[in-house]
RODO-2510 file (C-alpha; in nm, 4 decimals, decimal comma):
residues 352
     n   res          X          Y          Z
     1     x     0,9403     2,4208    -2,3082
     2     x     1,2373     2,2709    -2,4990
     3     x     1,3345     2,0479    -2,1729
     4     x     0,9861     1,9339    -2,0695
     5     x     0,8774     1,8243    -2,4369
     6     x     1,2170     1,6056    -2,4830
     7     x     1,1326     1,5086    -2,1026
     8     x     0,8075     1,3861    -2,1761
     9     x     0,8860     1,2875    -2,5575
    10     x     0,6295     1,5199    -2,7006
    11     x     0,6395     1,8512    -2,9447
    12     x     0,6592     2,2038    -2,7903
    13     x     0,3734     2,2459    -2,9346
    14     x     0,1820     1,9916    -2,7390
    15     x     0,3419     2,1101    -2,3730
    16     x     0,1840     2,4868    -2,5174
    17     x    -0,1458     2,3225    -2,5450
    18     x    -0,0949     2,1204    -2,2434
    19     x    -0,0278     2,4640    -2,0012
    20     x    -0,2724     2,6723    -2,2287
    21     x    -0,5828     2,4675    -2,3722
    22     x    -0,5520     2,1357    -2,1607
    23     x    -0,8890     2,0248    -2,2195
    24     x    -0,7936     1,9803    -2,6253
    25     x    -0,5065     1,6777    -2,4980
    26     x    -0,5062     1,2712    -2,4432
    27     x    -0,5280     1,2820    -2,0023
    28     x    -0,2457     0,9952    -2,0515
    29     x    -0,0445     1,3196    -2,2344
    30     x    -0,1071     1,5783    -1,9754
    31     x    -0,0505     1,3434    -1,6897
    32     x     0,3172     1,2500    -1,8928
    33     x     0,3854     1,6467    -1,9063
    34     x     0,2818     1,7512    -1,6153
    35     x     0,5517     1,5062    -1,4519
    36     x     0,8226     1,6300    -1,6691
    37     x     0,7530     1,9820    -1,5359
    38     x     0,7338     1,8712    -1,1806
    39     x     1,0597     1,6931    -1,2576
    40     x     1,2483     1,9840    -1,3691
    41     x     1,1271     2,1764    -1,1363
    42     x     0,9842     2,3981    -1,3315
    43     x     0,6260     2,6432    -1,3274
    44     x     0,4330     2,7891    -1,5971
    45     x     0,5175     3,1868    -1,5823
    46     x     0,1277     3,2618    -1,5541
    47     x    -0,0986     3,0853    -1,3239
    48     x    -0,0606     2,7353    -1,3491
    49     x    -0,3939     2,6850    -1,2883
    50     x    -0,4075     2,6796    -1,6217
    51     x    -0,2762     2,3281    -1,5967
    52     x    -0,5983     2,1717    -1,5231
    53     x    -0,9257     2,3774    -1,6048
    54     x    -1,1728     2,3866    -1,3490
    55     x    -1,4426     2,2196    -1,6107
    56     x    -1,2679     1,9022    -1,6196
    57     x    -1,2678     1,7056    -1,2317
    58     x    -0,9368     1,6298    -1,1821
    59     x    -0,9050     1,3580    -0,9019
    60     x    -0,4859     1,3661    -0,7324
    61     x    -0,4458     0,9977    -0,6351
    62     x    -0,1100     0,9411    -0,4289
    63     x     0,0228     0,5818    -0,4353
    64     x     0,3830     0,4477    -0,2963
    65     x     0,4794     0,2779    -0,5549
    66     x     0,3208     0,1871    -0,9521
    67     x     0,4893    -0,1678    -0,9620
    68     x     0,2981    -0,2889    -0,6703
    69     x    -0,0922    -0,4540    -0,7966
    70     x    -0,1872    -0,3833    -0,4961
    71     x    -0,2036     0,0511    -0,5178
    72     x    -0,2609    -0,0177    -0,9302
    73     x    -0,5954    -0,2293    -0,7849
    74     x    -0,7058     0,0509    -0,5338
    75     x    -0,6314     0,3510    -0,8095
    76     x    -0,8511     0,1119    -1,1005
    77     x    -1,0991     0,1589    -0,8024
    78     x    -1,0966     0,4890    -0,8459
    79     x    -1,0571     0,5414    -1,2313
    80     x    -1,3850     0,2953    -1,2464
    81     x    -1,5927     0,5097    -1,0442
    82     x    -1,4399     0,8419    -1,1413
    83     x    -1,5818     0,7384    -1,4954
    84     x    -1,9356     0,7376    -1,3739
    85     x    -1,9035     1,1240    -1,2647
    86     x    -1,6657     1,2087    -1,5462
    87     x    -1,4123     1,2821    -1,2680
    88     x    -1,0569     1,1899    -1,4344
    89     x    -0,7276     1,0600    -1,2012
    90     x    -0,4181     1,2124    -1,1806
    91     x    -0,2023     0,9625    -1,0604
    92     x     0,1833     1,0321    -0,8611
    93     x     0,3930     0,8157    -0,6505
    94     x     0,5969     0,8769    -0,3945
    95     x     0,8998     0,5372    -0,4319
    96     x     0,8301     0,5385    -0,0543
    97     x     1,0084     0,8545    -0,0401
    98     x     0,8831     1,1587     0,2035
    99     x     1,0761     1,4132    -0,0182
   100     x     0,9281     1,3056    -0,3535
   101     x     0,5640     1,2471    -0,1697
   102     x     0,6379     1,6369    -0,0446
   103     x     0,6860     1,7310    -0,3848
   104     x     0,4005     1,6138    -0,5337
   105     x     0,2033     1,7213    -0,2722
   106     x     0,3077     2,1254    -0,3559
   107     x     0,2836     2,0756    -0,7270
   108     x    -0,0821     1,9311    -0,6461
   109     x    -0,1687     2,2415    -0,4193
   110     x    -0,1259     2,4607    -0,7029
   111     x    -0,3390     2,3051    -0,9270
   112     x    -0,7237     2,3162    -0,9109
   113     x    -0,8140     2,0017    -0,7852
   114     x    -1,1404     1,8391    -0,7565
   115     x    -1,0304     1,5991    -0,4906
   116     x    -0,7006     1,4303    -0,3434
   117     x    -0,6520     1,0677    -0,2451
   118     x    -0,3861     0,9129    -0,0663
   119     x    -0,2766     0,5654     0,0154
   120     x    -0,1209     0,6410     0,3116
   121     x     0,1426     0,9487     0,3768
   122     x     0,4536     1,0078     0,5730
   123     x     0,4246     1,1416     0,9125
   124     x     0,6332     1,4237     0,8081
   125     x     0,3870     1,5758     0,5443
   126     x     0,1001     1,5408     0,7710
   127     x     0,0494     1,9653     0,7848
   128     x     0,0719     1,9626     0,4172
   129     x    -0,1390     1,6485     0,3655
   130     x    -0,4095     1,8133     0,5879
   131     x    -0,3714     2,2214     0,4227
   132     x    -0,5751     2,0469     0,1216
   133     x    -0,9441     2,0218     0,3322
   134     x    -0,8753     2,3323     0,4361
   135     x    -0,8588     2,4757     0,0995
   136     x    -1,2189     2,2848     0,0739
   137     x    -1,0542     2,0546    -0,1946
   138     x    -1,1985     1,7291    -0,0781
   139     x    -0,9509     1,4572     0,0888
   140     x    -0,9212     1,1251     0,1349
   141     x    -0,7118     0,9034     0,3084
   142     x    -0,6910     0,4891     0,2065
   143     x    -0,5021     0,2068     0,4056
   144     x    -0,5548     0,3901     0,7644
   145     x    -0,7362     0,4641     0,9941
   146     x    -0,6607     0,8463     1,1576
   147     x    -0,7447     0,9984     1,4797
   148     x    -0,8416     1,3339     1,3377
   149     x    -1,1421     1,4070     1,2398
   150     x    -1,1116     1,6609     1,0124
   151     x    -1,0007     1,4547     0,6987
   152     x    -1,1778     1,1732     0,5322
   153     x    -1,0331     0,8163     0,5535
   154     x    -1,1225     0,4610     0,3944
   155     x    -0,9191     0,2647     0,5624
   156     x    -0,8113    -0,0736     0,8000
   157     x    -0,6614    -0,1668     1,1121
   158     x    -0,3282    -0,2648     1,0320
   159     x    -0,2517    -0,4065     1,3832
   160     x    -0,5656    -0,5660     1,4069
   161     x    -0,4558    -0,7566     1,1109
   162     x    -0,0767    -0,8461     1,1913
   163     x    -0,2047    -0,9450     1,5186
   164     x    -0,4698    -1,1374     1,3710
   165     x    -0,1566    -1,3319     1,1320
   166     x     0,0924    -1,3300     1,3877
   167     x    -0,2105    -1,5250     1,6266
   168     x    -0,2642    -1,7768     1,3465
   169     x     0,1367    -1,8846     1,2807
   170     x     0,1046    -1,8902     1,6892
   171     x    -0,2194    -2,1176     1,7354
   172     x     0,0032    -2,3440     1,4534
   173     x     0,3247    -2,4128     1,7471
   174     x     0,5367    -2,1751     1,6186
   175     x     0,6981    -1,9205     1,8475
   176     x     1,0106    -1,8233     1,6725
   177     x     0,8118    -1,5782     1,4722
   178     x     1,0481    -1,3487     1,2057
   179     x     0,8920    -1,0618     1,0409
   180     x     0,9948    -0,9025     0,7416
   181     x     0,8529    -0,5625     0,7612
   182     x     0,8551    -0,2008     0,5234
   183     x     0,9645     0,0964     0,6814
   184     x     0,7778     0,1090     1,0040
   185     x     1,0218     0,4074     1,1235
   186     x     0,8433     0,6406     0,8782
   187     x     0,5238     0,4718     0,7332
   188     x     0,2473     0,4526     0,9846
   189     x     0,0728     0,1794     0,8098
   190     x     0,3889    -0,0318     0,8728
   191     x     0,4602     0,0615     1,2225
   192     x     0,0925    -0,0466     1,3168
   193     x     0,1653    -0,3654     1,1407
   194     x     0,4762    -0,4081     1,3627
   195     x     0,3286    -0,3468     1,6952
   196     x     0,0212    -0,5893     1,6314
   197     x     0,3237    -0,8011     1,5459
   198     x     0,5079    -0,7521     1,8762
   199     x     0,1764    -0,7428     2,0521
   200     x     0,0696    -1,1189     1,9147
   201     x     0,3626    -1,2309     2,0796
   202     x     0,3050    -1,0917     2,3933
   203     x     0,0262    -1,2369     2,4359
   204     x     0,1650    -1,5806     2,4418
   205     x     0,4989    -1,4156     2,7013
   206     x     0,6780    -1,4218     2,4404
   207     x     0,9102    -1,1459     2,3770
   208     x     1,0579    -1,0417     1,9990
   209     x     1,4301    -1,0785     1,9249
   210     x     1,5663    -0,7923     1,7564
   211     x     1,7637    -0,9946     1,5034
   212     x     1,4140    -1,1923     1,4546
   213     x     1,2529    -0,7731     1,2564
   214     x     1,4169    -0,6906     0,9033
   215     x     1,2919    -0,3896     0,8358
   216     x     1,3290    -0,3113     0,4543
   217     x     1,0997    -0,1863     0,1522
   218     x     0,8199    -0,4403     0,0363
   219     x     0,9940    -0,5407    -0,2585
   220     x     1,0973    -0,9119    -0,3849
   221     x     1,4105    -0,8836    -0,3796
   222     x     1,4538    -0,7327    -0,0314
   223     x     1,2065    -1,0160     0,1182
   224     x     1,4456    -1,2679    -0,0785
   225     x     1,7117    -1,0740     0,1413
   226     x     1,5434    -1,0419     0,4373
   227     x     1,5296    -1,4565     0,4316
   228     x     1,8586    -1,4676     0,3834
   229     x     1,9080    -1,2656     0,6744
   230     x     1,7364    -1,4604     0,8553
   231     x     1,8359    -1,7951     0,8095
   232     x     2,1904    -1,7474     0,8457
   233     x     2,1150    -1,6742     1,2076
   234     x     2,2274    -1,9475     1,4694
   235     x     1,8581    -2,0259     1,5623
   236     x     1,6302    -1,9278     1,2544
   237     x     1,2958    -1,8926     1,2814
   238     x     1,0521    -2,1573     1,2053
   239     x     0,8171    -1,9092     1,0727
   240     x     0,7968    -1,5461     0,9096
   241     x     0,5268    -1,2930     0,8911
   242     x     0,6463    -1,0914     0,5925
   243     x     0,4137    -0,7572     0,5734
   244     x     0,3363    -0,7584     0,2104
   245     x     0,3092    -1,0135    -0,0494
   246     x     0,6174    -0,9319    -0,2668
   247     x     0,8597    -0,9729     0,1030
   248     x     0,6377    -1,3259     0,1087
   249     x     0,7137    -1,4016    -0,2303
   250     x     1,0866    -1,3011    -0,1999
   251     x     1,1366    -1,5131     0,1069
   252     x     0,9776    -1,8159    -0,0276
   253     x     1,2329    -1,8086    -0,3207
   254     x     1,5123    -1,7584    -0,1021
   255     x     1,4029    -2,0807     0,1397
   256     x     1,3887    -2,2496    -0,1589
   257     x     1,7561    -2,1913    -0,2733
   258     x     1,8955    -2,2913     0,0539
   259     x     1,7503    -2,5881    -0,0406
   260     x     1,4368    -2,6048     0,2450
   261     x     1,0622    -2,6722     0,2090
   262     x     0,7995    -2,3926     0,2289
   263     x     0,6015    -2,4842     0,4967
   264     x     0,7384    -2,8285     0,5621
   265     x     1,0795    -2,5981     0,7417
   266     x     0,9869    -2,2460     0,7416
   267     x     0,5990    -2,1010     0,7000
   268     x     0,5965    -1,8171     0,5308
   269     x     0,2757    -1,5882     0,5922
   270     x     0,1735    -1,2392     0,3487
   271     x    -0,0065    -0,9443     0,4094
   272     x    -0,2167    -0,8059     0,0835
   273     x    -0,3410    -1,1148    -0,1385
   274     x    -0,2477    -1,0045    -0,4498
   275     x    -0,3413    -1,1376    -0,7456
   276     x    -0,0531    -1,3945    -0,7321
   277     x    -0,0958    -1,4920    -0,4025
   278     x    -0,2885    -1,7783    -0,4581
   279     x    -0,0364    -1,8963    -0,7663
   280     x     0,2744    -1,9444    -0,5762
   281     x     0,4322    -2,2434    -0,4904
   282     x     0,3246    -2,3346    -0,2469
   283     x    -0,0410    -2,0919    -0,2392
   284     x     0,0574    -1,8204    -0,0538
   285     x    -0,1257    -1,7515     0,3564
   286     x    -0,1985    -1,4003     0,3677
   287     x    -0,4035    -1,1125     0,5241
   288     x    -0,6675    -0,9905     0,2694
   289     x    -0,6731    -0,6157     0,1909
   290     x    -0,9833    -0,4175    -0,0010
   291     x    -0,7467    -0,2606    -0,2261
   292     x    -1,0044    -0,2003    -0,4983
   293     x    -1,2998    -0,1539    -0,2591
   294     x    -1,0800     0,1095    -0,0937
   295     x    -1,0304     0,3117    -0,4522
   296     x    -1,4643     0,2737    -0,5161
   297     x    -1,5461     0,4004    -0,1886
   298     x    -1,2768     0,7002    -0,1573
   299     x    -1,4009     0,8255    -0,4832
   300     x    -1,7721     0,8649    -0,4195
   301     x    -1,6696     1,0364    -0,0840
   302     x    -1,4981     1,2667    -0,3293
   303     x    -1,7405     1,2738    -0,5791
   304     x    -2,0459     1,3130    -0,2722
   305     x    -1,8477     1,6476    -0,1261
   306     x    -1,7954     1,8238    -0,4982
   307     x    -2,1824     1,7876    -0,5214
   308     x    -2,3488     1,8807    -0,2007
   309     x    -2,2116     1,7211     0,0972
   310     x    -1,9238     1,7664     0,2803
   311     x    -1,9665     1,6271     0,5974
   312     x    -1,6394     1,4056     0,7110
   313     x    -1,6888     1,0222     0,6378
   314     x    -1,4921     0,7972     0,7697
   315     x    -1,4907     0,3857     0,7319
   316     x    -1,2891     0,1203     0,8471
   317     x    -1,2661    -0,1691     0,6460
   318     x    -1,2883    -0,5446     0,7100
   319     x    -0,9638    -0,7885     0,6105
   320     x    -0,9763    -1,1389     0,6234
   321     x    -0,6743    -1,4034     0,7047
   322     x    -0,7081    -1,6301     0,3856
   323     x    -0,5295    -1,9697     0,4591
   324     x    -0,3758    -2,1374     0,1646
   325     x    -0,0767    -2,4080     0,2300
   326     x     0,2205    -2,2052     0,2916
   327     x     0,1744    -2,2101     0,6832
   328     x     0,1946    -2,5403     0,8882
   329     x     0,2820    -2,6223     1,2351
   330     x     0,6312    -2,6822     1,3111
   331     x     0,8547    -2,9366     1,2458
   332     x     0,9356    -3,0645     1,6186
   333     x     0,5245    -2,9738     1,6736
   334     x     0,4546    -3,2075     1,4090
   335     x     0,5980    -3,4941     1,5358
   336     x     0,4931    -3,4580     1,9354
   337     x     0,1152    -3,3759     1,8398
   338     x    -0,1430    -3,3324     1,5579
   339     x    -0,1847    -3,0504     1,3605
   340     x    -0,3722    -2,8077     1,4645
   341     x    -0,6910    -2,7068     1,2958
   342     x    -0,7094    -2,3199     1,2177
   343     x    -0,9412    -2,0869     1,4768
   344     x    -1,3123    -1,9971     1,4130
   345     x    -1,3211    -1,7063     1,1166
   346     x    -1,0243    -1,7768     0,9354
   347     x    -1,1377    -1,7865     0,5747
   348     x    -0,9596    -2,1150     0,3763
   349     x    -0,9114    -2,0991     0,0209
   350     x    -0,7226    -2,4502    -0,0281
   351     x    -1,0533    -2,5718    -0,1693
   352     x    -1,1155    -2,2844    -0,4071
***
C-alpha cells in the first residue's frame, strides 16, 4: 500500500478505500491508483473485484497513445455518452506497445467490467482481446473493420482510404509517391493503410520503391525524420502520403528547414484531420476520420447489450478526403499542363 500511494501521490488511506469502498472516491483517483497497482505489478490479496463494484458501470476504453487528439476525441465520444447511462470510462493506453496493451488487457479481465472498447489491438492479443465477449462483458472494437463476427466493431476501411489519398496525389501528376507510415508490421490499421497505398500505385503500373516507405510511429518528430529520410535520397519524391496527421505535420516542418515550399516542391498529404489540420501552414490535405462519432456509437452498442440486447453490431464508417492547399501537381507537371481539378467527391475546405 506504501508503494502504490507514493506511486499514485495519494494517502494509504485513500488506496484502502480505493480496493475496499471504491464507490466513496473521485473516478479521476481510482483511475490514478488503479494504474499504480497495475504498474507495480501488484493485486489486492482478496478479490480484486473489489476494485470496481458491480453498481457503478465501468466502461475499459483502450487507446494507443493519450497525446494524440485524435484517440482523446474518440474516448470524449465515449465519456459524453457514457454520462447519459451513468456508465463511467476507464481509460489505458498501450504507447503502441503489444506488451503494455497485454497488460492492461489481464488487469481489465479481472475486474468487473461493464464493457471494453478498443481503438484498434495488436494482432498478437487477438485471443485475449476476444476471451472478453466470451465472458459476456460487452466488446467493442473502433478504427477497423474485422472479419469475425463474434465481436462488435465501429470502424473504417483503412485501405479504402489510403487508396482513396494515394489516387488524389496521383490524379495531381505525381508518381513518386513517399509514404510515411506507423507500424504496419504489427498494427493492422496501418498495414491496411499501406497496402491501399501500394495498391493506388498499381493501378497507375506503377510499382513502390522500398526506400520511397518509412515505417515509424505517428509522432512529429519521427514524420520530421521520416522527411529527412526522404529527401536526402538521390531522387526524392515529389509527394508524401504520411498516415497520420502528426507524420504530416512533422514532414512539413522538415521541408521547410531544407529550405523548400510545401506544396510548391513536395505535397504533403495526412490521414486523421485533427483539430490542427486545417491551421498549418500551409492547411493541411488529409483523410477525415469519425474519431468522436466512433467513441458515441461504440458506447451505446455497449450501453444497448448491458440492457437487453446483445446481438453483434457491426458498422463501417464513412471518411472523407478533405482538400486544403498542401497538395498540388508537380513542379515539371505544372509547367507542361494545367492543373488539374480534383475528382468528383472530394470534399474542399479551402473556402471554409
Amino acid at each position: 500500500m506504501e508503494d502504490v500511494a507514493t506511486l499514485a501521490e495519494v494517502s494509504k488511506a485513500t488506496v484502502s478505500r480505493c480496493i475496499n469502498s471504491p464507490h466513496q472516491v473521485m473516478p479521476v483517483t481510482l483511475k490514478r491508483v488503479v494504474s499504480a497497482i497495475d504498474r507495480l505489478g501488484y493485486e489486492a490479496k482478496h478479490s480484486t473485484n473489489a476494485l470496481l463494484p458491480k453498481s457503478l458501470p465501468i466502461v475499459a476504453l483502450m487507446i494507443p497513445t493519450v497525446r494524440s487528439s485524435l484517440f482523446s476525441n474518440t474516448a470524449l465520444g465515449a465519456e459524453k455518452t457514457g454520462e447519459t447511462g451513468n456508465h463511467h470510462v476507464l481509460i489505458g493506453s498501450s504507447h503502441y506497445s503489444p506488451e503494455k496493451e497485454r497488460k492492461l488487457l489481464e488487469l481489465w479481465l479481472k475486474l468487473p467490467l461493464s464493457g471494453l472498447i478498443l481503438a484498434g489491438f495488436f494482432e498478437s492479443n487477438r485471443d485475449l482481446v476476444y476471451k472478453f465477449p466470451k465472458m459476456g462483458i460487452p466488446s467493442v472494437v473502433t478504427y477497423e473493420i474485422l472479419s469475425n463476427d463474434e465481436i462488435n466493431y465501429v470502424g473504417l476501411d483503412n485501405f479504402e482510404a489510403a487508396y482513396k489519398a494515394t489516387e488524389y496525389l496521383l490524379s495531381l501528376g505525381h508518381r513518386k509517391i513517399a509514404t510515411i507510415i506507423g507500424p504496419f508490421s504489427g498494427i493492422r490499421r496501418a498495414k491496411r493503410r499501406f497496402e491501399g497505398y501500394i495498391s493506388a500505385l498499381e493501378e497507375k503500373d506503377i510499382k513502390y520503391r522500398q526506400e520511397y516507405v518509412i515505417e515509424t510511429e505517428p509522432t512529429l518528430l519521427d514524420g520530421k525524420e521520416g522527411a529527412a529520410r526522404l529527401l536526402s535520397l538521390d531522387e526524392p519524391p515529389t509527394a508524401i502520403f504520411c498516415a497520420s496527421d502528426p507524420l504530416a505535420m512533422g514532414a512539413i516542418t522538415e521541408i521547410k528547414t531544407c529550405g523548400l515550399k510545401v506544396p510548391h516542391d513536395v505535397s504533403v498529404m495526412g490521414f486523421d484531420d485533427i483539430e490542427f489540420a486545417a491551421f498549418c501552414d500551409p492547411a493541411l490535405t488529409t483523410v477525415r476520420l469519425p474519431s468522436y462519432e466512433m467513441g458515441t456509437l461504440a458506447m451505446k452498442i455497449i450501453m444497448d447489450a448491458n440492457r437487453a440486447n446483445r446481438k453483434f453490431r457491426q458498422y463501417k464508417l464513412q471518411t472523407d478526403l478533405v482538400i486544403r492547399d498542401s497538395c498540388a501537381p508537380p513542379r515539371e507537371a505544372t509547367a507542361a499542363e494545367p492543373s488539374r481539378s480534383p475528382k468528383g467527391g472530394f470534399q474542399s475546405a479551402r473556402n471554409k
